[in-house]
C-alpha positions, 0 to 999 in steps of 0.5 A, spaced: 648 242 202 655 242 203 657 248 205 662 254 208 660 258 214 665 264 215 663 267 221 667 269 228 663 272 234 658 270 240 651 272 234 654 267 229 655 261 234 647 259 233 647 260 227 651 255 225 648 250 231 643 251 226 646 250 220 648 243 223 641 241 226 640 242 219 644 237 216 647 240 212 655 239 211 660 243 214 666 243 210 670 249 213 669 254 218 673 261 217 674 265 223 679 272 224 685 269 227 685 268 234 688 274 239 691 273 245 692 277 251 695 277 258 700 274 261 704 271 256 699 273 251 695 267 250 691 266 244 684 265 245 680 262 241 672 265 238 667 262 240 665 261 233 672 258 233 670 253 240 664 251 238 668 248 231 673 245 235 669 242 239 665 239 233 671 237 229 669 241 224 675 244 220 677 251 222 681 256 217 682 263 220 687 267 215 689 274 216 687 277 209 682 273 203 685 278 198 691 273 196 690 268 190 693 262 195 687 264 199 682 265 194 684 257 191 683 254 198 676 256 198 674 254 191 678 248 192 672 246 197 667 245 191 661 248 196 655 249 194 654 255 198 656 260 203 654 263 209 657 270 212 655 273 219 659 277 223 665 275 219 669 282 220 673 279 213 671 283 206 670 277 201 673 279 194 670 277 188 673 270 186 671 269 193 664 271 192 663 267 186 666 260 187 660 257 191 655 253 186 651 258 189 654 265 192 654 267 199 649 269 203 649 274 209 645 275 215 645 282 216 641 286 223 638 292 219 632 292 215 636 294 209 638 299 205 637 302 213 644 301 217 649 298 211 655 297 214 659 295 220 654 297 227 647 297 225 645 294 231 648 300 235 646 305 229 639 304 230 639 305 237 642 310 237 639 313 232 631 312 235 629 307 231 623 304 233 624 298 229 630 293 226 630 286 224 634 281 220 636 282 213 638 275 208 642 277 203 645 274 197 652 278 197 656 282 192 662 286 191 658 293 194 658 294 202 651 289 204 647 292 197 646 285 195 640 282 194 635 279 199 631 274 199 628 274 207 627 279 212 623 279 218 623 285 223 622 286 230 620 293 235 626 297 238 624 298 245 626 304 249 629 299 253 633 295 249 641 296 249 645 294 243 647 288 248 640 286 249 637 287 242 643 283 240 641 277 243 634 277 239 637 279 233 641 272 233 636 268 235 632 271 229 638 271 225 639 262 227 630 262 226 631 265 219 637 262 216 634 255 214 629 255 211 632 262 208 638 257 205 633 252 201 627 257 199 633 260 196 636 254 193 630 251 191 628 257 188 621 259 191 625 265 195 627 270 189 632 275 191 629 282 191 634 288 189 633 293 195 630 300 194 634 306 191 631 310 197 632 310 204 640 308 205 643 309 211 650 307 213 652 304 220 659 307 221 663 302 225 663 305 233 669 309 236 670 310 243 672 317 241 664 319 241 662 315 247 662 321 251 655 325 253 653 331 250 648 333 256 645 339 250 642 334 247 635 332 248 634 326 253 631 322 249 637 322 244 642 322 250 638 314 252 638 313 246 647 314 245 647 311 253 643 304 251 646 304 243 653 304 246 652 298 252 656 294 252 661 297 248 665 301 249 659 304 254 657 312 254 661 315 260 660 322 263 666 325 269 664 328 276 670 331 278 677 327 275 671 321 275 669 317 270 663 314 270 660 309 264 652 310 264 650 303 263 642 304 262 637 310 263 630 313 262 627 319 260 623 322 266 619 329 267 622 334 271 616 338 274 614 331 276 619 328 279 623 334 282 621 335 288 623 343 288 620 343 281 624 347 275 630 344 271 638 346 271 643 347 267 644 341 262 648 335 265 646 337 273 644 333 277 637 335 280 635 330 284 638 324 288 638 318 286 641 321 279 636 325 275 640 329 270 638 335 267 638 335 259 638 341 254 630 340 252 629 342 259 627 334 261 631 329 264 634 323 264 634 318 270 639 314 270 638 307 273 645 303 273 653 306 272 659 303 273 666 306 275 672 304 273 674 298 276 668 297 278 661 292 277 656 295 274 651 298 280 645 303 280 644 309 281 643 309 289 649 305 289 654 310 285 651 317 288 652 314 296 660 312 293 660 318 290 657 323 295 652 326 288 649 332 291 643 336 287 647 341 284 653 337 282 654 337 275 657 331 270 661 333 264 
């Protein structure tokens, strides 16, 4: 088939690798504009946007798909069909009807669950046990589409937004081709999604990255993991602060020797065994400081001379 694949960070990347062993035709590759920075702001590239180059597949990367100009572009292509991951631009209608076939949109949530801009980290951070990859036919609405394939896969606690990531994309490049024949050929019917059980993955401000240690320890892990790698939860010691990369929740009574518990957010045992607000506690495993390396606890509490009794904000 001859297609557009729209897609800009590093998720996207084998899902186009996939598109290509494939065999299908590749007749534009739209990415965001590329950024620039450092000195003499020099532009870079997206990885989307490399692997095309280094392909020699065409690359348009417009600001805006809203104008007319744009939207004649596209449907000058003649395709068949798109396909959006990770795209970060909103398609408008003339846009979404000009393929033979429409667009279809590999989304990391089991929709309805987590419509919007960051289901990966609003699962995590919400204690989901499960997400997975849903493959929708796109429509005006925000990810209502539609799908015509979905596969789920387990949460566990370890799991951090980056690693969760990473084994969503894979299944995302699994899913996508036989995803795009069976609907093509008709054997995939799309299936409008349930009314119930909506939920919406507002996009992540940094603005709500700092720990509240009131919180249960589950759900301060759950924030710390569903925030790494961005913008990464953080807490201060003193002027200090320190982004908390990976932790586990632990029992006070067994792994504080003392026994007993402390106020929520004091350290309660070396390396760092944080108290939290339901009485448990939280064992961080690795931080980071500013301008620093991601480092474990042990390292961080020597540079930092941590002390039981020393308490984060």
């Amino acid at each position: 088939m001859r297609l557009a694949f729209m897609g800009t960070p590093d998720f996207a990347v084998d899902i186009l690798r996939a598109l290509i062993t494939a065999g299908h035709e590749i007749a534009m590759v739209y990415c965001q504009p590329p950024s620039r920075s450092g000195r003499g702001k020099k532009e870079h590239l997206s990885p989307v946007h490399q692997l095309a180059h280094s392909l020699n597949i065409p690359v348009h990367c417009p600001k805006s798909l809203k104008d007319d100009h744009e939207q004649q572009k596209f449907a000058a292509l003649d395709l068949d069909i798109a396909v959006v991951a990770a795209y970060g631009l909103l398609l408008p209608k003339a846009v979404l009807e000009a393929p033979k076939y429409g667009c279809l949109n590999i989304h990391t949530s089991l929709l309805p669950r987590w419509r919007g801009a960051a289901p990966i980290q609003r699962a995590i951070m919400a204690g989901d046990r499960q997400t997975g990859i849903s493959i929708m036919v796109m429509t005006a609405g925000l990810d209502t589409g539609p799908v015509i394939m979905q596969r789920q896969i387990p949460i566990p606690a370890t799991d951090t937004a980056g690693s969760l990531q990473e084994r969503l994309k894979a299944l995302g490049a699994d899913m996508i081709a036989p995803a795009l024949d069976g609907y093509v050929a008709g054997s995939l019917t799309p299936t409008d999604q349930a009314g119930h059980g909506i939920t919406y993955a507002a996009k992540i401000t940094k603005q709500e990255a700092r720990i509240d240690w009131s919180r249960p320890a589950a759900d301060i892990r759950n924030h710390i993991h569903g925030l790494n790698p961005f913008p990464g939860a953080y807490s201060m010691v003193g002027d200090t602060r320190i982004k908390i990369l990976t932790a586990e929740v632990t029992e006070v009574i067994t792994e504080v020797t003392k026994g007993g518990d402390g106020p929520a957010g004091c350290l309660l045992a070396a390396p760092m065994i944080i108290a939290c607000g339901d009485h448990r506690a939280l064992r961080i495993l690795s931080a980071q400081r500013a301008g620093k390396g991601p480092m474990t606890a042990e390292a961080l509490g020597r540079g930092l001379h941590l002390v039981p009794g020393t308490c984060l904000t």
